[in-house]
matplotlib code that plots the C-alpha trace (Angstrom):
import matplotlib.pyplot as plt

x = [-23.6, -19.9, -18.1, -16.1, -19.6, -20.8, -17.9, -18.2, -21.7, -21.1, -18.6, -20.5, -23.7, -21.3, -20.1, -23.2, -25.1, -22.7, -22.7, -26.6, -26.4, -24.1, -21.8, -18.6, -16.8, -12.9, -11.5, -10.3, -12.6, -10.6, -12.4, -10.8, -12.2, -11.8, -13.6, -14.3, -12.9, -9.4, -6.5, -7.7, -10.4, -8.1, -5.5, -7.6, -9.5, -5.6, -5.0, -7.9, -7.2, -3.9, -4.8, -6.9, -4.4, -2.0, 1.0, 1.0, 4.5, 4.8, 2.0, 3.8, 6.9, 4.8, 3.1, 6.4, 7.4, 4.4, 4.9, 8.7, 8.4, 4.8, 4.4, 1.4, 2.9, 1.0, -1.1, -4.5, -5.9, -9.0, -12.3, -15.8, -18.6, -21.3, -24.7]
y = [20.0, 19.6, 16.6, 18.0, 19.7, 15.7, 14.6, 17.3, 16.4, 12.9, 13.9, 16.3, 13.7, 10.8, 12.4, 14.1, 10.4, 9.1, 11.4, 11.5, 8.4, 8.3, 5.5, 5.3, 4.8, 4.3, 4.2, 7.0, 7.9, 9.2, 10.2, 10.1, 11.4, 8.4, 7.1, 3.9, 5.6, 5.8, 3.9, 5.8, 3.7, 0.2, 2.0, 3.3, -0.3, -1.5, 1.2, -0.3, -4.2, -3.6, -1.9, -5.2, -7.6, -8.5, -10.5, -8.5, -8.0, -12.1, -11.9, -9.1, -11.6, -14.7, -12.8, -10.7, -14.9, -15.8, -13.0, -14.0, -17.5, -16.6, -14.9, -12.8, -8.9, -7.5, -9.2, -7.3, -8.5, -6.9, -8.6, -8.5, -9.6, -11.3, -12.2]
z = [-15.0, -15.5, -14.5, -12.0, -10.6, -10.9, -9.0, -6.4, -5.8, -5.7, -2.9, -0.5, -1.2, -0.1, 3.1, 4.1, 4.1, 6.1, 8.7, 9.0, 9.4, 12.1, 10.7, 12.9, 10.0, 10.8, 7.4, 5.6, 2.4, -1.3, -4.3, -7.6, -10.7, -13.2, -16.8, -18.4, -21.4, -20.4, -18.0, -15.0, -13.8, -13.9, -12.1, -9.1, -9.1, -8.6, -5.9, -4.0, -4.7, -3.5, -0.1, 0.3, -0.5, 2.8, 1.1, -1.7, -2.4, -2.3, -5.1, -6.8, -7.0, -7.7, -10.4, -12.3, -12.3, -14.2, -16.9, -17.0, -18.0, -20.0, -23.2, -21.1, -21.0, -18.0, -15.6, -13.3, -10.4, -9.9, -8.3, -9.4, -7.8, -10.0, -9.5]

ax = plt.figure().add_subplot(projection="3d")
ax.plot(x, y, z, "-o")
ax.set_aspect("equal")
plt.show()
């Protein structure tokens, strides 16, 4: 099985559990085809901590302040949740 045969399973298996269970869900679903290996998978965790975050462009500013006066080059917010 390819990955892009994975990730279309992985799709269709998503959606089709959702709707057999019935699950009113309101919010809009996006798959994206990412990999540990590479960029991708800090960029779409980004994507998704962003959508999350309200005042983010106050963050954005407090944060570009932070790497101004710092010698740190590039700063990620993600979240992780730990047991």
């Amino acid at each position: 099985m390819s990955v892009i045969d994975t990730f279309a399973h992985v799709q269709t298996r998503v959606m089709d559990d959702l709707q057999e269970e019935s699950l009113d869900v309101e919010a809009q679903l996006r798959f994206h085809l990412t990999s540990i290996y590479d960029h991708t998978i800090h960029e779409y965790f980004s994507q998704v901590i962003q959508r999350l975050i309200e005042p983010l462009p106050y963050l954005e500013d407090l944060l570009n302040v932070f790497c101004a006066v710092s010698p740190i080059a590039t700063v990620l917010v993600s979240s992780f949740l730990t047991l």
